[in-house]
C-alpha positions in Angstrom: -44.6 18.5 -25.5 -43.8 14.4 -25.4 -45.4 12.1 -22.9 -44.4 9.1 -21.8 -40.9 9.7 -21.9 -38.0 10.2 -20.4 -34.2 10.2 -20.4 -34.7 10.1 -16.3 -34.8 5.8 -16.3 -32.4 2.8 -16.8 -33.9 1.5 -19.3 -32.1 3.1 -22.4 -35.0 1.8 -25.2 -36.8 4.5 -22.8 -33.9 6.8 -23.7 -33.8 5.6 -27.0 -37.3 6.5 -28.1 -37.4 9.6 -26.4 -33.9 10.9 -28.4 -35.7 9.8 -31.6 -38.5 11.4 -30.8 -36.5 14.8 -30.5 -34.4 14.2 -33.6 -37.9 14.0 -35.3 -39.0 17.4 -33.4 -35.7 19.2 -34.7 -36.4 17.9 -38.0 -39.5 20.6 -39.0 -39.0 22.6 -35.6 -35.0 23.2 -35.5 -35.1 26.4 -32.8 -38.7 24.4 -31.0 -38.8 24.1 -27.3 -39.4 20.9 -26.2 -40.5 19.7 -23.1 -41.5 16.3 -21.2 -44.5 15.6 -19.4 -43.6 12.5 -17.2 -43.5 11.3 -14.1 -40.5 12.9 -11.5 -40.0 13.8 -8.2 -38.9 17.6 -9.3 -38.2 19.3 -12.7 -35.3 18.3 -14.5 -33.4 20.1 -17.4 -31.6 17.5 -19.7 -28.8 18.7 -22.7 -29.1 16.3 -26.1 -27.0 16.0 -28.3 -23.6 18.6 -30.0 -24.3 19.5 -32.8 -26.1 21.9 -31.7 -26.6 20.9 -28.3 -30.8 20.8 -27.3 -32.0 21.8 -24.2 -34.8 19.9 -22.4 -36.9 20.2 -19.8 -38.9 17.5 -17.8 -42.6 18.4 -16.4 -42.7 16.4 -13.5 -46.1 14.8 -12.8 -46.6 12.0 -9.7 -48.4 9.4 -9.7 -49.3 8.5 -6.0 -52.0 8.2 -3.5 -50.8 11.6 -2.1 -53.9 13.5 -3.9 -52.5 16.8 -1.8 -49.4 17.0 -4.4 -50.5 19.5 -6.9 -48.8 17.5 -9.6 -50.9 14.6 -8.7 -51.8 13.5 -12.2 -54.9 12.3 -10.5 -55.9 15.9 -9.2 -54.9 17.5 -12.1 -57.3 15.6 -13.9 -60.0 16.0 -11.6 -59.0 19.6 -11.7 -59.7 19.6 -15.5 -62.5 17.4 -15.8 -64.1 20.5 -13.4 -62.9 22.9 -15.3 -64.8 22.1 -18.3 -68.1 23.0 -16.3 -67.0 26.2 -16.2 -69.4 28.0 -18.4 -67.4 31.1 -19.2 -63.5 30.6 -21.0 -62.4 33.5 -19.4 -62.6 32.2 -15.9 -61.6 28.6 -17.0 -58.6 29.9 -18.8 -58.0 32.1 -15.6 -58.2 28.9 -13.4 -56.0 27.2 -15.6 -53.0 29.9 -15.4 -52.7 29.4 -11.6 -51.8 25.5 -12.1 -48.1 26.0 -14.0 -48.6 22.0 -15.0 -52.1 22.7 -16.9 -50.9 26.3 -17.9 -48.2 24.3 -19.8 -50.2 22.2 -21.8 -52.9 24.4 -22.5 -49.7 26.8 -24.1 -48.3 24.1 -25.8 -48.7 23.9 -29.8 -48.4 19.8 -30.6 -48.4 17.2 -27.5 -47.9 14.1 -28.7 -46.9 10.5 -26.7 -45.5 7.7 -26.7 -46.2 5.6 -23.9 -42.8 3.9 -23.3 -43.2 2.6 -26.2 -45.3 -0.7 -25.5 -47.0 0.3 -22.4 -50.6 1.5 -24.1 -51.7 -1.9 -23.3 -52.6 -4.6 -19.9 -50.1 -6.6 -20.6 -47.7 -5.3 -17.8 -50.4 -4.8 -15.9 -53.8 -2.2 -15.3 -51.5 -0.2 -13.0 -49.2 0.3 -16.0 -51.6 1.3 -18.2 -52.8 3.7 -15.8 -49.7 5.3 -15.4 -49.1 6.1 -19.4 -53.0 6.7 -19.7 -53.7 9.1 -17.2 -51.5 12.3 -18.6 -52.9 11.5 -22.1 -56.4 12.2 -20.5 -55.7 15.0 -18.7 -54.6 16.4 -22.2 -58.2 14.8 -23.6 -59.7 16.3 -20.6 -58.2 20.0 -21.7 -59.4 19.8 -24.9 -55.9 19.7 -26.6 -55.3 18.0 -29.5 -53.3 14.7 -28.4 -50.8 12.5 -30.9 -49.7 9.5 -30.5 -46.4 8.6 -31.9 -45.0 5.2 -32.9 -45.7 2.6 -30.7 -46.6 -0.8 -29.9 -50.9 -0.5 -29.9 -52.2 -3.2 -27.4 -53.2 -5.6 -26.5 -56.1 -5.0 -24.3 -57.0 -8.2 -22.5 -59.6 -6.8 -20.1 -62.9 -4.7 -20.4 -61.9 -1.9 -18.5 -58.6 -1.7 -20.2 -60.4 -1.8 -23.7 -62.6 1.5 -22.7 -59.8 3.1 -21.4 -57.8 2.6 -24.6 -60.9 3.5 -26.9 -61.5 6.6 -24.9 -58.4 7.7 -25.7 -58.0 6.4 -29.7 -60.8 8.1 -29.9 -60.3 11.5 -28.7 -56.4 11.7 -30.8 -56.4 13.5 -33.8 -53.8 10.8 -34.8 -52.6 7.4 -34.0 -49.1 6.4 -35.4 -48.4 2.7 -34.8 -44.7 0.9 -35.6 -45.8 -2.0 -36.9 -48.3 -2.5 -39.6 -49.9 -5.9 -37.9 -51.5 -3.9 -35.2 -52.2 -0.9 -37.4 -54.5 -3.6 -39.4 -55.7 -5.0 -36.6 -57.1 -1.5 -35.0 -58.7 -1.0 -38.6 -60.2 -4.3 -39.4 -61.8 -4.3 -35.8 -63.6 -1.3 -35.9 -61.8 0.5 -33.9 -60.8 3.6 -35.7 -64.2 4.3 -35.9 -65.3 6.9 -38.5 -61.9 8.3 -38.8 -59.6 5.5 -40.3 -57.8 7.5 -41.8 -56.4 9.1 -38.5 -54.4 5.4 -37.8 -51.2 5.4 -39.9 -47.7 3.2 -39.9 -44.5 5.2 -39.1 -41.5 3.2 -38.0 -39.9 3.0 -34.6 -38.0 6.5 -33.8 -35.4 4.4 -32.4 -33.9 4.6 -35.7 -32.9 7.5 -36.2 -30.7 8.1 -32.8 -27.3 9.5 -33.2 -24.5 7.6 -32.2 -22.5 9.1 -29.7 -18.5 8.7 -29.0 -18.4 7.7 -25.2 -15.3 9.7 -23.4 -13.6 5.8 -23.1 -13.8 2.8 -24.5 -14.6 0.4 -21.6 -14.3 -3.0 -22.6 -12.1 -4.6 -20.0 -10.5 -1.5 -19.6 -8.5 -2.2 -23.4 -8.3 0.1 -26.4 -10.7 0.2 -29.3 -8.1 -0.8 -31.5 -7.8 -3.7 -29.9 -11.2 -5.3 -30.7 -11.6 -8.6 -31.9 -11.7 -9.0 -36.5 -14.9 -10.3 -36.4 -17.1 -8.9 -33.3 -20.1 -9.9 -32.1 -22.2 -7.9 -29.8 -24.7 -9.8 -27.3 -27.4 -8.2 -25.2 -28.1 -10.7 -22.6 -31.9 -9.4 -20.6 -31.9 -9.2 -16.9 -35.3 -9.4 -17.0 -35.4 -12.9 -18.8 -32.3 -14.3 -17.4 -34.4 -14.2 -13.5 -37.3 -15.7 -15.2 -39.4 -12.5 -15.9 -40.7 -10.1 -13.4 -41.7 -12.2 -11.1 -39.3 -14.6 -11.4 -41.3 -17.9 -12.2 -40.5 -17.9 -16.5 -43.5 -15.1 -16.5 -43.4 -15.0 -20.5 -44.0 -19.1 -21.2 -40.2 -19.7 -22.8 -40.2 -23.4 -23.9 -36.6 -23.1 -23.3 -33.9 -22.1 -20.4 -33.1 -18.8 -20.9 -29.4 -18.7 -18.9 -28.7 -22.5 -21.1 -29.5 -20.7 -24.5 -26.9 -17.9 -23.2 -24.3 -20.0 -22.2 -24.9 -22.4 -25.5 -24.6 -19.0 -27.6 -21.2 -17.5 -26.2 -20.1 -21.2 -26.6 -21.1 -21.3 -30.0 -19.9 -17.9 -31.6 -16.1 -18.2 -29.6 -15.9 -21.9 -30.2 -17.6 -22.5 -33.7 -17.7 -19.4 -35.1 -14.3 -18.0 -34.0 -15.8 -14.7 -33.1 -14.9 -12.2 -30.2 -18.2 -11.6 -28.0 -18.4 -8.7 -26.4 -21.7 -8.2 -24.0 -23.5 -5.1 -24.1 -26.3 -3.9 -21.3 -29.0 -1.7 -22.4 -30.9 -1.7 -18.8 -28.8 -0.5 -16.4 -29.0 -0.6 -12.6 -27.6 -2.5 -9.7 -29.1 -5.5 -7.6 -30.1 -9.1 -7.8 -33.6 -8.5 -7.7 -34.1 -5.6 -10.6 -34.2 -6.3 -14.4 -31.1 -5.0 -14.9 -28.8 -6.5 -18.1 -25.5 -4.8 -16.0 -25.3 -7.1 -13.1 -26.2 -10.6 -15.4 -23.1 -9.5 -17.9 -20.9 -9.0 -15.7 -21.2 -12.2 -14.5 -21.3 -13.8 -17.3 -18.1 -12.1 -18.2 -16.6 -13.2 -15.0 -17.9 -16.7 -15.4 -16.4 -17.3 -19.4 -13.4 -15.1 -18.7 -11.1 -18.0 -17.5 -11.8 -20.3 -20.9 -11.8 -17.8 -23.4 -10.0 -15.2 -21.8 -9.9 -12.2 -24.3 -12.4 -13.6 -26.6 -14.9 -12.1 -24.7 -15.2 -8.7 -23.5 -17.7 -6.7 -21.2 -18.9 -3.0 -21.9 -18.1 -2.1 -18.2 -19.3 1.6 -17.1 -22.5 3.4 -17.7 -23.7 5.1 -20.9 -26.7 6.7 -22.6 -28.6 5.7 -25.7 -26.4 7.5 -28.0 -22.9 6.2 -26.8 -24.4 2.4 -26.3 -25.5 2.7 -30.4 -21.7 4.0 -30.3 -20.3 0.9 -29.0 -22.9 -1.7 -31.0 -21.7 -0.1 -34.4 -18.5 -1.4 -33.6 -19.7 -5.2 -33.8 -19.6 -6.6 -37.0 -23.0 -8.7 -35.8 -25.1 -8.4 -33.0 -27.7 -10.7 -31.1 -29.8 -9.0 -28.4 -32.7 -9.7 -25.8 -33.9 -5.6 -25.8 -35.8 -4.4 -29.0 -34.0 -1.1 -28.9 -30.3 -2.7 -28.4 -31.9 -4.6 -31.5 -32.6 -1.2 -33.4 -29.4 0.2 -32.5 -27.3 -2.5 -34.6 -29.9 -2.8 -37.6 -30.4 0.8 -37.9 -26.1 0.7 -38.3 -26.3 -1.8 -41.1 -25.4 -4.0 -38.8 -27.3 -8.1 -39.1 -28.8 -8.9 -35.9 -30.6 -11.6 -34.5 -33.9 -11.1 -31.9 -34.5 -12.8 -29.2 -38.3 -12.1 -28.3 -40.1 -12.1 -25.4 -42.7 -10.6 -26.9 -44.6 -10.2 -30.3 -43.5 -6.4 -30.6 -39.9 -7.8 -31.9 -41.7 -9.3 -35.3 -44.4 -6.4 -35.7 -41.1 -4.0 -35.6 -38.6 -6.3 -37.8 -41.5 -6.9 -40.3 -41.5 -3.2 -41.2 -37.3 -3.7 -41.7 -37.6 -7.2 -43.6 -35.2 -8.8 -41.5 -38.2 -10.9 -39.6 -37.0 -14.2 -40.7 -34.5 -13.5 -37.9 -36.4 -12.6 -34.8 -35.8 -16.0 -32.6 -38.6 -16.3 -30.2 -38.1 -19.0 -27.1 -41.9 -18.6 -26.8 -42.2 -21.0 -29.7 -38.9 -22.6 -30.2 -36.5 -24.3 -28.1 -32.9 -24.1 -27.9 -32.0 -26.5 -30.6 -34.0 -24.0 -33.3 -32.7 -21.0 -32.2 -28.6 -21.9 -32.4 -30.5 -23.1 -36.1 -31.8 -20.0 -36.5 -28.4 -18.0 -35.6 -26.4 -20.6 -37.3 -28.1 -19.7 -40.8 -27.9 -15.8 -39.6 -24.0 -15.7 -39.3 -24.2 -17.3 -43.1 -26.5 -15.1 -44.4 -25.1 -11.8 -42.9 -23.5 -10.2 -45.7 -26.7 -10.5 -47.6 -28.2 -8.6 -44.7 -26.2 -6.3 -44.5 -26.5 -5.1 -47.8 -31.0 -5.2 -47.1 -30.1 -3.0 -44.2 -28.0 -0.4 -46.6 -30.8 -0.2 -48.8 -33.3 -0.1 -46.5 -32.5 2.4 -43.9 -32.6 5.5 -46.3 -36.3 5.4 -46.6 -36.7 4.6 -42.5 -34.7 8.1 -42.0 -37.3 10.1 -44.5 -40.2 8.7 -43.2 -39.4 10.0 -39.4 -37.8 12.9 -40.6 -41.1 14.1 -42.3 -43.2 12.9 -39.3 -43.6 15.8 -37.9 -44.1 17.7 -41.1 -46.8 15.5 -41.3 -48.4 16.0 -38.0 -48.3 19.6 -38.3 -50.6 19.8 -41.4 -52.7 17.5 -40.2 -53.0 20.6 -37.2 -52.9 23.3 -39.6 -49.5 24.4 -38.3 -46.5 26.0 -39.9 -43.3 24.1 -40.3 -39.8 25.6 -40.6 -38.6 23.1 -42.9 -40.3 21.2 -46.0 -37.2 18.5 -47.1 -37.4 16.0 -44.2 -34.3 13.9 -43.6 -32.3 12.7 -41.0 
């Protein structure tokens, strides 16, 4: 059972994550069930991959003020919590077999999460938090053993999101985080308490997605044989290009976002003779979302009269295996999405970051391409076009990192679970790991 994630949102680093996360299940469990525990109006059944094709099934929690719902995750919880006074297992066990949610868990062999990926901390928020934090407790509160998978671990800026946090870091049997800065930061704090051991590095299961042929090349509506000879792929964020969430440059950028994008697409069609083709990862319609869809298509529309078929839009809507699809076609890639990001690098493919945040050089560190993660919080335009400028020179050498490096990212996930089921005294169904 995974929490915190689902293939049920636009966002496809969501979608990305939670594929990985399966491709690592299939790894030691090939013939496992696997099921989510997130939040959703109804259940949902999703189908994964071909090859074989995996079934999936969404346990829908809610997270509302409607406490009535009996897949409140706050009743449930409360449900558990009085549970456990329950002096006889018998009649708690009985109790728990009426509720189909808690009967779930309690049959379920390995729950792990993996809280969106950089949501186990305040700064998006205590509501947030909340909402990733409350089915992990409800596991706690159970008494099953919880996991939580690679992922971005903190920060916690406020008191009550600090006990929150430790309640739950304390009660997982293990704590997998993607990037070994925060992993020493947990451990040099204190924070891992008598068990430090139980804190380990495993790299982001974005990785290890499977790209995905889409059913048509949508890139103006011309053929895949028609790209561009040297292609580069550009991610352009909604959700910096209106000025963060609430609009008003919310993450501190000492530069203007929409000027750096204009003064890119410029650059690589005009300087560097590439084709640019722009590639959404958040998909979703409206002014007033986060969307990438709606900001690329106008910035297609907008730079299609100058450079006409020098730069291309990936129109339509795809999933996080046929977007990886369409980035491995790029030759380089910049993007404004960590997992858009991963989906070029883990495709040998150099990339340049554009950071909003400091999960981009925790998660680039563990690749060794750091030294291009460009990050507006800290540099203004004139840097970064530096920064890309020395990129583009240096990309065959990167390339080649990124063919040398990737072999050992694919055995470390694919022995994850391996690894988590010994540590729960489980039997696996496969001992060579390797995706």
């Amino acid at each position: 059972m995974i929490l915190g994630a689902t293939f049920g949102t636009d966002n496809l680093g969501v979608s990305a994550l939670t594929a990985g996360a399966v491709e690592a299940v299939r790894q030691t469990f090939p013939a496992a069930e696997i099921l989510l525990l997130d939040y959703g109006i109804s259940p949902e059944r999703y189908v994964l991959g071909e090859d074989p094709p995996v079934a999936i099934s969404l346990v829908a929690l809610r997270f509302s003020k409607k406490f009535y719902l009996k897949n409140n995750v706050a009743r449930l919880l409360a449900t558990a919590l009085a549970l456990r006074l329950i002096p006889f297992r018998s009649w708690r066990e009985g109790w728990e077999a009426k509720d189909p949610t808690l009967s779930r868990i309690r049959k379920a062999p390995i729950i792990v999460a993996l809280s969106g990926g950089d949501s186990f901390s305040d700064i998006y928020g205590i509501a947030r938090l909340l909402y990733v934090s409350l089915p992990q407790l409800l596991v706690l509160a159970l008494k099953k053993k919880l996991v939580l998978l690679p992922q971005t671990l903190g920060p916690f800026s406020r008191g009550f999101s600090r006990a929150l946090a430790g309640r739950i870091l304390k009660g997982a049997t293990l704590v997998y985080s993607r990037d070994r800065q925060g992993l020493e930061e947990f451990q040099t704090q204190g924070r891992s308490g008598r068990q430090p051991d139980k804190f380990r590095f495993c790299y982001d299961l974005g990785f290890v997605v499977r790209p995905k042929k889409p059913r048509r090349w949508e890139a103006d509506g011309e053929a895949e044989s028609e790209r561009p000879p040297f292609l580069v792929g550009f991610n352009v964020s909604g959700l910096l290009y209106r000025g963060g969430y609430g609009g008003r440059n919310d993450f501190g950028l000492q530069c203007d976002y929409r000027l750096l994008v204009e003064a890119i697409i410029s650059y690589l069609i005009e300087r560097a003779d590439a084709g640019v083709i722009l590639v959404p990862h958040v998909f979703g319609a409206g002014a007033d979302t986060e969307s990438d869809a709606p900001v690329c298509a106008r910035l297609h529309e907008q730079f299609r009269p100058r450079y006409g078929e020098r730069i291309l839009l990936a129109e339509g809507r795809y999933d996080q295996s046929e977007i990886k699809y369409l980035i491995g076609k790029c030759h380089f890639f910049i993007g404004s999405r960590m997992h858009a990001c991963i989906a070029a690098i883990s495709q040998h493919i150099p990339t340049v970051s554009i950071a909003y945040s400091q999960k981009f050089k925790g998660v680039m560190e563990t690749v060794g391409v750091e030294r291009h993660v460009a990050d507006p919080r800290v540099m203004g335009q004139e840097e970064i076009m530096a920064l890309l400028e020395k990129a583009l020179a240096e990309r065959e050498e990167t390339r080649r990192h990124l063919q040398s490096k990737m072999p050992e990212i694919r055995t470390r996930i694919g022995g994850l679970f391996q690894e988590i089921a010994r540590e729960m005294g489980l039997k696996t169904e496969r001992t060579v790991p390797g995706i």
